[in-house]
N, CA, C and O atoms as a GROMACS GRO file, in nm:
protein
  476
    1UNK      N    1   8.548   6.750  11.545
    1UNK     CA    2   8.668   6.758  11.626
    1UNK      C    3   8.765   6.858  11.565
    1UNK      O    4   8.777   6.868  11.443
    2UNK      N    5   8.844   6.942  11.663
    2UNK     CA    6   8.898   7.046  11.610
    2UNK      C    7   9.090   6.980  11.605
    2UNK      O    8   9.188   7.050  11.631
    3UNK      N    9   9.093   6.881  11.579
    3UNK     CA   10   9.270   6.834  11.587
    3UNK      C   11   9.338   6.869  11.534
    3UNK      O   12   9.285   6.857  11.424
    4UNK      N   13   9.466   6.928  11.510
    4UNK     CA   14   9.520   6.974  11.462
    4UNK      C   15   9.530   7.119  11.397
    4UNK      O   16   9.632   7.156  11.340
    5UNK      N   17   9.399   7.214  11.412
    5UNK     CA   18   9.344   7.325  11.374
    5UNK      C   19   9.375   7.450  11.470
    5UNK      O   20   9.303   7.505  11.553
    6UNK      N   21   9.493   7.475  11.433
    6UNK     CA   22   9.545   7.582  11.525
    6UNK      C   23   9.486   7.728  11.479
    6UNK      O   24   9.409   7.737  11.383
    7UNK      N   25   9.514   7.803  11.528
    7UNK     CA   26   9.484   7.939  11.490
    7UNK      C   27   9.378   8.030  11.497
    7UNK      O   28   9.283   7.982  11.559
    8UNK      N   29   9.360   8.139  11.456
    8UNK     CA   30   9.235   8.216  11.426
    8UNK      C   31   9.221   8.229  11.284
    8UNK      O   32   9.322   8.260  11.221
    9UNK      N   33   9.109   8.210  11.222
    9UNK     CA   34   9.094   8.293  11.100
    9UNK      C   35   9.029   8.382  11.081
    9UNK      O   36   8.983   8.393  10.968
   10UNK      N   37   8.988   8.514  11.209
   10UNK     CA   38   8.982   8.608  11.241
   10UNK      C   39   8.869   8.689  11.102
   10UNK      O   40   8.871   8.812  11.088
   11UNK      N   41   8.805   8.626  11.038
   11UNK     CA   42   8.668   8.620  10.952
   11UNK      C   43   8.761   8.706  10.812
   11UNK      O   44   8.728   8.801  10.741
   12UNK      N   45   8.875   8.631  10.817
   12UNK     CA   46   8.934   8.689  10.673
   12UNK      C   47   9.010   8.575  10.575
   12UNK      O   48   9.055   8.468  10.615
   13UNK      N   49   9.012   8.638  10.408
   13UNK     CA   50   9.116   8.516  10.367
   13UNK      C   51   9.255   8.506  10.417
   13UNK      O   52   9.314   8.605  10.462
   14UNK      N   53   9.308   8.391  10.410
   14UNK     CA   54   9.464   8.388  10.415
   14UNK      C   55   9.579   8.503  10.364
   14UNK      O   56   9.691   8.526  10.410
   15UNK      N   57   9.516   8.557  10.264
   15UNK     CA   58   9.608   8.670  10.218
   15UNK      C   59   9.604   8.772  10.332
   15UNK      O   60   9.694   8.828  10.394
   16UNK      N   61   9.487   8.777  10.338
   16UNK     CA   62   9.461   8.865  10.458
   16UNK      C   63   9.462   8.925  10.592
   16UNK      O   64   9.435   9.031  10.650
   17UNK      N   65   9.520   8.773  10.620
   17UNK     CA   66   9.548   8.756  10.766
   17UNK      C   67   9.716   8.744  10.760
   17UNK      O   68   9.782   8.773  10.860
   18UNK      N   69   9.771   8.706  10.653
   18UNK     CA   70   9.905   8.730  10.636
   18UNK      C   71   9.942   8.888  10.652
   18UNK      O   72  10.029   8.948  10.716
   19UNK      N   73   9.853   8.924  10.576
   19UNK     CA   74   9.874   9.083  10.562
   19UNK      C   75   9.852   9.183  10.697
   19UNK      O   76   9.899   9.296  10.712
   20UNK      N   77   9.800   9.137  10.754
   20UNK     CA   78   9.718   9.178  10.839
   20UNK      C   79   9.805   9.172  10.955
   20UNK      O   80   9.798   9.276  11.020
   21UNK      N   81   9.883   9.088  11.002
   21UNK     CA   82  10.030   9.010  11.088
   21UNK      C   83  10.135   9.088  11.094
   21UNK      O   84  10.190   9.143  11.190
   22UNK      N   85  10.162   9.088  10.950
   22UNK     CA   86  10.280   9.144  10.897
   22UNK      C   87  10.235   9.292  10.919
   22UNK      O   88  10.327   9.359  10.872
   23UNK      N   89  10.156   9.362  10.959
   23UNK     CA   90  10.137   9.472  10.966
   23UNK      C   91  10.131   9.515  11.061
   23UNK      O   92  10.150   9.636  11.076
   24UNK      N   93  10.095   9.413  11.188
   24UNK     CA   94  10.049   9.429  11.312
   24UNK      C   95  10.228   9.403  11.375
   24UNK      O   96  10.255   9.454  11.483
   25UNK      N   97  10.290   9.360  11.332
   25UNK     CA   98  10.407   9.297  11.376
   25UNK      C   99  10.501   9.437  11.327
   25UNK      O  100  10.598   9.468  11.396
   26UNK      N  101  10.473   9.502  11.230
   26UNK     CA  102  10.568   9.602  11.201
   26UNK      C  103  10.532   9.726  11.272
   26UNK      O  104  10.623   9.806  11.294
   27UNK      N  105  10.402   9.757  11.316
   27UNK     CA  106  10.392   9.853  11.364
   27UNK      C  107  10.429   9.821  11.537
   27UNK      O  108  10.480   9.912  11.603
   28UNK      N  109  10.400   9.696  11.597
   28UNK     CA  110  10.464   9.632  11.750
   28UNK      C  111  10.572   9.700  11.756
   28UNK      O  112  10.612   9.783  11.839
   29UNK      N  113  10.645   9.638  11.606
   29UNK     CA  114  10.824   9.747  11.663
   29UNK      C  115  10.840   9.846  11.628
   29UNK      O  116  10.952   9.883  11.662
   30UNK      N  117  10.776   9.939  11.560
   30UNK     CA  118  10.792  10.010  11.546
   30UNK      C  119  10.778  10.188  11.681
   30UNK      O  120  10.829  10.298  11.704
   31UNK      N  121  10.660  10.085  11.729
   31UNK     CA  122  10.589  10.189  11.844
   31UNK      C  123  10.653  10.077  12.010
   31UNK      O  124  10.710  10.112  12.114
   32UNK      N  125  10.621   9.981  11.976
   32UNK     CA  126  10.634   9.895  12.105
   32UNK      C  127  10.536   9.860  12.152
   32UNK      O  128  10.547   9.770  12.235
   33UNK      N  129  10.437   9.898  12.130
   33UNK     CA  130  10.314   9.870  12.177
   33UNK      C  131  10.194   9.898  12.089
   33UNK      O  132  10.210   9.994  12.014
   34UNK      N  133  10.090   9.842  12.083
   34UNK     CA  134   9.967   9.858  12.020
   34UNK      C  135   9.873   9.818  12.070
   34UNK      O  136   9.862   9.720  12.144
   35UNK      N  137   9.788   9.897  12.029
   35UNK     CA  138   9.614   9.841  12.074
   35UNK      C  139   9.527   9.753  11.986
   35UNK      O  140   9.510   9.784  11.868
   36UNK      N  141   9.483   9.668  12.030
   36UNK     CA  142   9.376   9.576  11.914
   36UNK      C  143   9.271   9.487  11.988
   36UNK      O  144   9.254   9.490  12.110
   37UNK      N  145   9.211   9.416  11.910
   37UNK     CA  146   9.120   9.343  11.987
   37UNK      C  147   9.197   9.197  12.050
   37UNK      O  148   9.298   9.152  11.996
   38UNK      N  149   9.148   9.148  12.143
   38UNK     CA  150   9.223   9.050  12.171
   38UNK      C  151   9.247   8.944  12.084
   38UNK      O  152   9.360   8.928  12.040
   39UNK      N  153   9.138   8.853  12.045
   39UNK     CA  154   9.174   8.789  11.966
   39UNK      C  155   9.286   8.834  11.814
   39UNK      O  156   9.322   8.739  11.744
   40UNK      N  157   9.310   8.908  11.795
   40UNK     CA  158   9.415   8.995  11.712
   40UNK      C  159   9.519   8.929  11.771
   40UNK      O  160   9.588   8.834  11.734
   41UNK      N  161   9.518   9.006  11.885
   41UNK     CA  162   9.679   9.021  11.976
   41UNK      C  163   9.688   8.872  11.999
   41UNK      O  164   9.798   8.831  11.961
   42UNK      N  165   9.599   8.760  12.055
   42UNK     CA  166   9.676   8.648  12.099
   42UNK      C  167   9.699   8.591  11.971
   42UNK      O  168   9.758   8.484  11.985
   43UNK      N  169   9.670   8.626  11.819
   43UNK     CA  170   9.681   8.590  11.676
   43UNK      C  171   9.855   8.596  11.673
   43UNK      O  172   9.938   8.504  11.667
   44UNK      N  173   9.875   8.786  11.681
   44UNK     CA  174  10.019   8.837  11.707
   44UNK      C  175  10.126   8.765  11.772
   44UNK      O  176  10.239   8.744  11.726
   45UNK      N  177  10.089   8.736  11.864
   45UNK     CA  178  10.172   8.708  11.983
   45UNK      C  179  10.297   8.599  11.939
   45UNK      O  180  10.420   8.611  11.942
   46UNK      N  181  10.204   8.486  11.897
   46UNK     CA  182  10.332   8.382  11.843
   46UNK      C  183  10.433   8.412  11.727
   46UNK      O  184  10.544   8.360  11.718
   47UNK      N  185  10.374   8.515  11.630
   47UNK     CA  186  10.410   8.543  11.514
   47UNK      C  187  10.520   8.607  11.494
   47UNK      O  188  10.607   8.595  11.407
   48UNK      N  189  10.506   8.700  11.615
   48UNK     CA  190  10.621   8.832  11.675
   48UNK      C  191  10.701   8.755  11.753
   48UNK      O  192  10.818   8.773  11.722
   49UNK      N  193  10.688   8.684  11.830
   49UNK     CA  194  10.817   8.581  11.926
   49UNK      C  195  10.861   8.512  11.838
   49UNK      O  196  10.981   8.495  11.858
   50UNK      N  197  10.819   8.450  11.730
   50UNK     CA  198  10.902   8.414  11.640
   50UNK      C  199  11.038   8.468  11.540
   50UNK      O  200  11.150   8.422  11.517
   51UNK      N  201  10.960   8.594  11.493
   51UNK     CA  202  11.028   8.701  11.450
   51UNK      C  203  11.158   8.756  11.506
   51UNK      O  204  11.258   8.786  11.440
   52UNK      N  205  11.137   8.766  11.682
   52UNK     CA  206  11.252   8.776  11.756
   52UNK      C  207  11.363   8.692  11.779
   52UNK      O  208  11.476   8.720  11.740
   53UNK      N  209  11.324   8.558  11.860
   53UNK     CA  210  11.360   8.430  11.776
   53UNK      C  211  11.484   8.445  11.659
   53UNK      O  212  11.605   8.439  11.678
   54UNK      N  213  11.426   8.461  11.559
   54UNK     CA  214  11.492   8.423  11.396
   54UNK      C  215  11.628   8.587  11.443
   54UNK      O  216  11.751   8.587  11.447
   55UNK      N  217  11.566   8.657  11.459
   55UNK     CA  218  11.643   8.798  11.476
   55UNK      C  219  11.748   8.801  11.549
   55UNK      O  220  11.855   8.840  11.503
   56UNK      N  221  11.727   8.744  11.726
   56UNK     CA  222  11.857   8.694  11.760
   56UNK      C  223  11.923   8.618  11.706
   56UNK      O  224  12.014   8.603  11.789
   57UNK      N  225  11.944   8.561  11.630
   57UNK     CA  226  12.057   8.505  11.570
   57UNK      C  227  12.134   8.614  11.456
   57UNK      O  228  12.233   8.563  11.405
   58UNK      N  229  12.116   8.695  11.429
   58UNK     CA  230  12.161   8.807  11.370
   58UNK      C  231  12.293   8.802  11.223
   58UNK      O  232  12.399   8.857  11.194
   59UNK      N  233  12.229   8.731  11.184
   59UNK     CA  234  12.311   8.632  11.056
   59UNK      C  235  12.287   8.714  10.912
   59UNK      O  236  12.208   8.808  10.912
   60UNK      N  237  12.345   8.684  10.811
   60UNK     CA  238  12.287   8.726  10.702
   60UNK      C  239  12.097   8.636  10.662
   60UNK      O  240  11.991   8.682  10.620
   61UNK      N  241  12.131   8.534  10.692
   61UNK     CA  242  12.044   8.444  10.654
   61UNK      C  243  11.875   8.459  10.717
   61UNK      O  244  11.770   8.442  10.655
   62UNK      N  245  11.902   8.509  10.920
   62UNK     CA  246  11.796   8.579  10.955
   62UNK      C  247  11.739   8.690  10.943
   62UNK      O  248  11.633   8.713  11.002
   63UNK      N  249  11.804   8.783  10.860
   63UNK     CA  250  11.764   8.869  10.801
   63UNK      C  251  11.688   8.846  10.710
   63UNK      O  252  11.581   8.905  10.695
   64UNK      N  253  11.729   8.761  10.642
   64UNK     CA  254  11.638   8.769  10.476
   64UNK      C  255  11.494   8.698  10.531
   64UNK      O  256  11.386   8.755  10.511
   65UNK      N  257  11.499   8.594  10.588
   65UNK     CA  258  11.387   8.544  10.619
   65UNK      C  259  11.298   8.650  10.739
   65UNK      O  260  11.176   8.657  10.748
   66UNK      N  261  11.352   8.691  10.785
   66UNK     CA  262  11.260   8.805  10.871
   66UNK      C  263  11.204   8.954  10.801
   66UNK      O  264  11.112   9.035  10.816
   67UNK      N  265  11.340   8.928  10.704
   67UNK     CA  266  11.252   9.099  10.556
   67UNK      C  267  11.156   8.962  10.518
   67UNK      O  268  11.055   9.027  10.543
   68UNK      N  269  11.114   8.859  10.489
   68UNK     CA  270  11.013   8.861  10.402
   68UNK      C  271  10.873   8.863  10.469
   68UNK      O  272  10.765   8.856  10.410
   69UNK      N  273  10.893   8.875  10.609
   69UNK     CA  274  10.773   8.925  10.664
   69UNK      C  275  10.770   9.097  10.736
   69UNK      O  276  10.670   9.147  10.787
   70UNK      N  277  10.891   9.157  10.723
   70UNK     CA  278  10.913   9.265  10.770
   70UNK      C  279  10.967   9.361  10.648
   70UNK      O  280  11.086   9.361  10.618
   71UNK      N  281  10.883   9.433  10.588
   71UNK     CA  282  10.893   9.473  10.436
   71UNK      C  283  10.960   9.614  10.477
   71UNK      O  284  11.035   9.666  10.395
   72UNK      N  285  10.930   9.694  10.630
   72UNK     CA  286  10.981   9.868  10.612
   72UNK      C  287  11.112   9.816  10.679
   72UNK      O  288  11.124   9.748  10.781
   73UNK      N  289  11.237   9.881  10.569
   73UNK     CA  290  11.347   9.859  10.605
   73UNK      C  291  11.421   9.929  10.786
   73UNK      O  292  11.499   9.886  10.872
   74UNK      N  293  11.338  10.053  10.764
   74UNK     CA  294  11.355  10.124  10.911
   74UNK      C  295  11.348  10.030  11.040
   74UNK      O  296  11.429  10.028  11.134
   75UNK      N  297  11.210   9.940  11.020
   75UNK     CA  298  11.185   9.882  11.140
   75UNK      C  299  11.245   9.759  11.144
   75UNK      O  300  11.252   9.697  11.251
   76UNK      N  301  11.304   9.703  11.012
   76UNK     CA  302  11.397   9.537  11.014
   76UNK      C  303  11.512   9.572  11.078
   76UNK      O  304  11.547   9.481  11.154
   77UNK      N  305  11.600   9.686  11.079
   77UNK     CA  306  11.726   9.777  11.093
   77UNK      C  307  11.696   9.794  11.265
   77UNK      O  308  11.784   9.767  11.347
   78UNK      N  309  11.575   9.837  11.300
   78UNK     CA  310  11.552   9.896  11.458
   78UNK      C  311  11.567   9.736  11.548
   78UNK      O  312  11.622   9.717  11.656
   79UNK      N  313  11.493   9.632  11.456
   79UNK     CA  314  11.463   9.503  11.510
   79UNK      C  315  11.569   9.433  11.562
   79UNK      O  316  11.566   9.387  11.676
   80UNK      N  317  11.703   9.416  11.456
   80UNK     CA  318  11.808   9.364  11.437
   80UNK      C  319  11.918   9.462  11.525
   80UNK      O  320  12.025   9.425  11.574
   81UNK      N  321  11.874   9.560  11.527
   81UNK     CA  322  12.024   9.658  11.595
   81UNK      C  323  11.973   9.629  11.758
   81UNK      O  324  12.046   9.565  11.834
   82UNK      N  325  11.869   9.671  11.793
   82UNK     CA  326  11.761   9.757  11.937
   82UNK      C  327  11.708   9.632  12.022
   82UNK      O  328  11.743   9.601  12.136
   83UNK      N  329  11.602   9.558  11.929
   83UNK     CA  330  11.495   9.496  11.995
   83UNK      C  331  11.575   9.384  12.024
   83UNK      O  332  11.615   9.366  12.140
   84UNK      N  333  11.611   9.282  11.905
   84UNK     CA  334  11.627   9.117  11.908
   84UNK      C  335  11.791   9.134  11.989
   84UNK      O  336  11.798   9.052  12.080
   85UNK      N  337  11.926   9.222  11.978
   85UNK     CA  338  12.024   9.249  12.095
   85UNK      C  339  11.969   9.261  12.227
   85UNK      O  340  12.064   9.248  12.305
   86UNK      N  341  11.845   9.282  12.302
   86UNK     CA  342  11.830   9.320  12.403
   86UNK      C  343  11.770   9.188  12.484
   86UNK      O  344  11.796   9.170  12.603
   87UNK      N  345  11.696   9.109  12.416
   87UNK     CA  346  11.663   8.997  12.450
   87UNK      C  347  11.729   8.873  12.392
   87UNK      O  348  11.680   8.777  12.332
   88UNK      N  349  11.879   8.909  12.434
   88UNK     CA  350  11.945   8.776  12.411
   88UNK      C  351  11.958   8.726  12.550
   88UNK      O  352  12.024   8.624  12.533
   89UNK      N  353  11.935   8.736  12.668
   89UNK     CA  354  11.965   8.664  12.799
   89UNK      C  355  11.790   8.608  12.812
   89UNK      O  356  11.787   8.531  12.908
   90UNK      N  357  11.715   8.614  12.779
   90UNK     CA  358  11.564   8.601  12.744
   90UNK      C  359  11.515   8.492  12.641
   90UNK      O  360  11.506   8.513  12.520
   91UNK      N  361  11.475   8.336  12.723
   91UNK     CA  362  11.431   8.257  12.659
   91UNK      C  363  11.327   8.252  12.597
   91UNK      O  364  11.248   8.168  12.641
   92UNK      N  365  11.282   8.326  12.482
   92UNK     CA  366  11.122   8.343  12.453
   92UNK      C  367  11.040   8.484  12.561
   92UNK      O  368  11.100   8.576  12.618
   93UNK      N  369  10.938   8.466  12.559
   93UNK     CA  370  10.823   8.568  12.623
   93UNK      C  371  10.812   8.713  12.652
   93UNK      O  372  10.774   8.773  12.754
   94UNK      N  373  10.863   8.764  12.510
   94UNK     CA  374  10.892   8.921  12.453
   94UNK      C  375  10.815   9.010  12.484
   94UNK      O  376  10.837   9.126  12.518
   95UNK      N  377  10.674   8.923  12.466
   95UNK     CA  378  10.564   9.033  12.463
   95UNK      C  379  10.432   9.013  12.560
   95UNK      O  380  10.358   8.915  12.549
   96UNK      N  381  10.422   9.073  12.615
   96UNK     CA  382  10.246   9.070  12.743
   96UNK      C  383  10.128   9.139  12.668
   96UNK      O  384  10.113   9.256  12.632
   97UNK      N  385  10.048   9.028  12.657
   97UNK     CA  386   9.909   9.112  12.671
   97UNK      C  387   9.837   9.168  12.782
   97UNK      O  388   9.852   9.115  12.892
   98UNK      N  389   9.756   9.273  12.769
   98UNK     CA  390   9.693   9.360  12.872
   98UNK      C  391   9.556   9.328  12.838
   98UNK      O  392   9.546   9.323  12.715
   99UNK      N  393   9.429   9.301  12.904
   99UNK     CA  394   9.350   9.263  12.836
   99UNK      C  395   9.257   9.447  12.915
   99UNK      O  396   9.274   9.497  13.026
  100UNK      N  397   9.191   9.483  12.832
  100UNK     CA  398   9.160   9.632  12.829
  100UNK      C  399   8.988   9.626  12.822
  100UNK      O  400   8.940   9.513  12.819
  101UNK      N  401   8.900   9.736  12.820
  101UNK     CA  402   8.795   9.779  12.838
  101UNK      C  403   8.690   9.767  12.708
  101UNK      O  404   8.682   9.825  12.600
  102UNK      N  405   8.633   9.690  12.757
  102UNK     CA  406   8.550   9.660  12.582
  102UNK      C  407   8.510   9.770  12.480
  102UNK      O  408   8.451   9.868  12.525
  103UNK      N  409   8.541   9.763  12.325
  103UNK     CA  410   8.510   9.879  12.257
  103UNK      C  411   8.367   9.935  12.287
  103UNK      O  412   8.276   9.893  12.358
  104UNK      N  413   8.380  10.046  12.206
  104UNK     CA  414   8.235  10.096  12.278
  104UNK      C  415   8.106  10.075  12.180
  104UNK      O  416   7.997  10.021  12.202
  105UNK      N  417   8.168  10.149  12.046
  105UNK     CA  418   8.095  10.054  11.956
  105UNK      C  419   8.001   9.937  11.938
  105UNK      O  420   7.879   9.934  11.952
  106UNK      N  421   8.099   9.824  11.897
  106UNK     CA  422   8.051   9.693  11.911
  106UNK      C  423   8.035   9.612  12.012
  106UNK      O  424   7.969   9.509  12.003
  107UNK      N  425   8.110   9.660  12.147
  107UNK     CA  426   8.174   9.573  12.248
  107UNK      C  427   8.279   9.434  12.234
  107UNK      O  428   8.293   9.339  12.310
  108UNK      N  429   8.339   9.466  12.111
  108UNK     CA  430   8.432   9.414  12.088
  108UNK      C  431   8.580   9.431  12.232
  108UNK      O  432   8.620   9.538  12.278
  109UNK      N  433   8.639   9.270  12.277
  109UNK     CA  434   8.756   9.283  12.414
  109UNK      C  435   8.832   9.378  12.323
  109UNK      O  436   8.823   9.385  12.201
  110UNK      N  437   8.920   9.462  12.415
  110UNK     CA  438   9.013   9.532  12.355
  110UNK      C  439   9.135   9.472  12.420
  110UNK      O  440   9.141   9.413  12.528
  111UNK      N  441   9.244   9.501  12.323
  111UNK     CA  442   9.379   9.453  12.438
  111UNK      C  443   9.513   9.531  12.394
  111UNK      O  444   9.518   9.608  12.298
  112UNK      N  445   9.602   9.504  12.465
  112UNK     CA  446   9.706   9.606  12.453
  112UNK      C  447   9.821   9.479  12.446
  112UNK      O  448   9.805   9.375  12.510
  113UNK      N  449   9.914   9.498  12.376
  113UNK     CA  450  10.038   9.396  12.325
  113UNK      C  451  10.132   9.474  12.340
  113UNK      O  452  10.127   9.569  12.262
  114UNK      N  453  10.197   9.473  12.392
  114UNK     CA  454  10.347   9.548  12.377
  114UNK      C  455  10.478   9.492  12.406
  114UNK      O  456  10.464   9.400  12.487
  115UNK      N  457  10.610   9.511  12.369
  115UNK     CA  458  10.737   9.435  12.376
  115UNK      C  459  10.749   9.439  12.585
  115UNK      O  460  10.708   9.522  12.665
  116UNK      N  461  10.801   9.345  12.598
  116UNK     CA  462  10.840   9.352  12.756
  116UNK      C  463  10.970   9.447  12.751
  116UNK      O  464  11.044   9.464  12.654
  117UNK      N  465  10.983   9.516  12.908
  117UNK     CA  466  11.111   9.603  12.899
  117UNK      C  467  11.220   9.496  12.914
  117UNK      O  468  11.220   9.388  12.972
  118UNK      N  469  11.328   9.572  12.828
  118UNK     CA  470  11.463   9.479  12.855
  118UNK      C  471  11.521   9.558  13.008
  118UNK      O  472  11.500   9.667  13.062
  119UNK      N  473  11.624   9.406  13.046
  119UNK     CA  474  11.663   9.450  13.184
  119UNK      C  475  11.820   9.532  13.129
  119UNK      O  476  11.893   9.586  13.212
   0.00000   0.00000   0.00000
């Protein structure tokens, strides 16, 4: 029985998949959009609405806890000024997946994640 066993562990260690988040999440804001495999992106998805989340509140305190998963100062600065101000009338659901054309390679799903436009 799978109870309580949320997540993917996406065939890596924990360091890894931390790392791996935090990377996928800095480059989201940085570009707005990215390409990955799906299971990636629905990995992303909660991780980054969270991030936004903590960001609207725009405190000293959500800062520090959002640098410790958002290490390039450029994109904590873009997050806090740009992204998390724009979705303050916005209860949650930042970001859409696109589900895209299987790699060609492996046939690995491909998918596309990107921030929703602000109104």
């Amino acid at each position: 029985m799978r109870h309580l066993s949320r997540g993917r562990k996406l065939n890596r260690h924990s360091s890894h998949r931390t790392a791996l988040a935090r990377s996928q999440a800095t480059s989201l804001f940085r570009h707005g959009r990215i390409k990955t495999t799906l299971a990636k992106a629905k990995n992303l998805q909660p991780y980054v609405e969270k991030l936004i989340t903590t960001a609207r509140k725009g405190d000293l305190h959500a800062r520090r806890l959002v640098a410790k998963e958002i290490h390039d100062q450029e994109v904590l600065r873009k997050l806090f000024d740009d992204i998390a101000p724009s979705f303050s009338g916005r209860n949650g659901g930042y970001t859409r997946i696109y589900r895209m054309v299987p790699r060609q390679g492996d046939n690995a799903q491909q998918a596309l994640i990107e921030l929703l436009p602000t109104e």
